[in-house]
N, C-alpha and C positions, 0 to 999 in steps of 0.2 A: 137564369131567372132574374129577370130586370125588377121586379118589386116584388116583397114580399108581404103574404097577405097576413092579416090578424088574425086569421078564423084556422081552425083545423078541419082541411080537410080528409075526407077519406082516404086519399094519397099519403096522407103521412101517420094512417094506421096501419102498424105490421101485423101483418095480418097470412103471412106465406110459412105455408107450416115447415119447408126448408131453412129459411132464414133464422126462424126460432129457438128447431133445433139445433142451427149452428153457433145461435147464441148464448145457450143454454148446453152445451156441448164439450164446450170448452173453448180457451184461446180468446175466451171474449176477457175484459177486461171488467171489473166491479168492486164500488166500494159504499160503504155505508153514511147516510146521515141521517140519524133518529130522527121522524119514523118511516124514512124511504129508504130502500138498497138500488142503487141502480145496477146494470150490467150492461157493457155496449162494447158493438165492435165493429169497425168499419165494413161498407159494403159496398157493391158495386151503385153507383148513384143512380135515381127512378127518373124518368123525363120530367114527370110534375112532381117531386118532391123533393128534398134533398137527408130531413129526416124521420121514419118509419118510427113509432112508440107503440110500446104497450103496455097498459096498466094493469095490475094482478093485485088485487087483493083477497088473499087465501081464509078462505071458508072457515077454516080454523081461526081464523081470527074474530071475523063477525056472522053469526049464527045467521040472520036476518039479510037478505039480499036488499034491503032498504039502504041499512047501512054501508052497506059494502059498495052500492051504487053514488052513493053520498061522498063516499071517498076517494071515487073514481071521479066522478065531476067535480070535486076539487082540487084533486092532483091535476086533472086536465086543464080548468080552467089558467091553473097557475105557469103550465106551460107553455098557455096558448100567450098569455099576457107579458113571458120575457123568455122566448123564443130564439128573439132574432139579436143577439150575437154570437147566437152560435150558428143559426143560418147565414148570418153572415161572413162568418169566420170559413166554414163548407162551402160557402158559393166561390170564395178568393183559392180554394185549393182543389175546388171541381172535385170532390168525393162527397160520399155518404154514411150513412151512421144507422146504425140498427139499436134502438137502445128500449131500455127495460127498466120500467119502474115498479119495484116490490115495496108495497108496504108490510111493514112489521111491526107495530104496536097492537096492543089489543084497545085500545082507547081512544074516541072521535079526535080532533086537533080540530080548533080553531083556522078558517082559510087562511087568514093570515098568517099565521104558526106552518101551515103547510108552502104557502106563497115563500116566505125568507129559505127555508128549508130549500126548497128546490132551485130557487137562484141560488144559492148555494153550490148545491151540485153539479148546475147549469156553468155556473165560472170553474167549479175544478175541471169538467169534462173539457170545456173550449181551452185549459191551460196547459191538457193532456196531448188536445188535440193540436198544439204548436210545436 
């Protein structure tokens, strides 16, 4: 992958009900930063992608699919905008990554509050993943 784009494509939504369950299954790897849990674990790598996400935010938490939707485009947004050093760190070892974002608060956050958060998680994963 000689450049990598800003935008999220479809390609890098997991979206293979194999993969999911083997993420969710076990053997995957996960840890917490209020108010996201992620869960990831290597997999074999997609010709257009390098990493497959999915965003879950549980019914239990927000009653209203508004909200729930609001917090899914924010987590996404904030992936899409610091991304790429962990696509870059994946293109230097030619693998891929299956990962999983759960939020867990019952309370909106601030994009920005979400944005710090997930660069967060974003540098532990790519420190896991050396």
């Amino acid at each position: 992958m000689d450049t990598i784009s800003n935008g999220l494509c479809k390609a890098e939504r997991l979206n293979s009900k194999n993969t999911i369950e083997e993420l969710f299954s076990g053997g995957s790897k996960s840890f917490s930063v209020f108010p996201l849990r992620i869960v990831f674990i290597p997999v074999v790598k997609k010709k257009n992608s390098l990493v497959s996400i999915l965003i879950s935010v549980p019914k239990k938490r927000f009653k209203r699919a508004v909200k729930r939707n609001l917090v899914k485009r924010q987590v996404r947004e904030a992936y899409r905008k610091n991304k790429h050093e962990l696509l870059g760190l994946l293109g230097e070892k030619e693998s891929g990554l299956a990962i999983a974002f759960i939020y867990l608060s019952n309370e909106l956050y601030p994009t920005a509050e979400i944005e710090r958060v997930l660069k967060q998680i974003l540098e532990k994963v790519t420190s896991k993943m050396q």
